[in-house]
N, C-alpha and C positions, 0 to 999 in steps of 0.2 A: 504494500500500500504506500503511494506518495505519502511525503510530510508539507505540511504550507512554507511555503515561499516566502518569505519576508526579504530577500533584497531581487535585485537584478528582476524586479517588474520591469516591462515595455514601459515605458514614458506613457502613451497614451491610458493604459490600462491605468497607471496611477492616479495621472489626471482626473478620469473618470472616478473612480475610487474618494479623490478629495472631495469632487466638486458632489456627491451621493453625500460624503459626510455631512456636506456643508446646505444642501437642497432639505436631506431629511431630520438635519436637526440631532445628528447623533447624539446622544447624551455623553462630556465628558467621562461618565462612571462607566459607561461599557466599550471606549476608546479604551480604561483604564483595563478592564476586563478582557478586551479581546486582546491589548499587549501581554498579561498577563499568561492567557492561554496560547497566543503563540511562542510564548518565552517557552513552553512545554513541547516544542517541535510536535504539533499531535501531526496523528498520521490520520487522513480522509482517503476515499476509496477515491478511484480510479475517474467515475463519471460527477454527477452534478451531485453536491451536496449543501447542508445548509448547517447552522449553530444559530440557533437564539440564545438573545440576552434581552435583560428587561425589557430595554425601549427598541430595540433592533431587532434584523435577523441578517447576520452575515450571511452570504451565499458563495459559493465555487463551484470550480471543476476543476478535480484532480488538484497537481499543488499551486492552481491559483486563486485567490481570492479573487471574486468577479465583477461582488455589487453588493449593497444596502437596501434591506426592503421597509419600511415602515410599517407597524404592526397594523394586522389586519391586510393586509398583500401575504400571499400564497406562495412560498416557497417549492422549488421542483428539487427531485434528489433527495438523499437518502438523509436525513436526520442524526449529526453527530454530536458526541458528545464534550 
């Protein structure tokens, strides 16, 4: 199983990534949260998956983190923990 990517994103993927933080309002506390959980190298499977935290739902595929969904929007992929 991949582990999440934390450096060497594409330039555009990042972009997109900030300007999600910044559209849906991320809450500091789960910015705090999801460094916290990738300081864990976790490993997510191969295809689309997702991680909730409070006010968020992180989404991927495979080792990249892809996008921010705002609760109440429907994540595709498998549910990690």
């Amino acid at each position: 199983m991949p582990r999440v990517r934390r450096a060497g994103l594409p330039s555009a993927l990042f972009r997109h990534l900030l300007e999600r933080i910044q559209d849906r309002k991320v809450p500091a506390e789960d910015l705090e949260r999801l460094a916290a959980w990738l300081d864990k190298e976790p490993e997510v499977p191969e295809g689309r998956w997702y991680k909730r935290f409070p006010g968020v739902t992180l989404c991927g595929e495979g080792e990249w983190v892809k996008t921010f969904l705002e609760p109440g929007q429907l994540p595709a992929g498998k549910q990690v923990h």
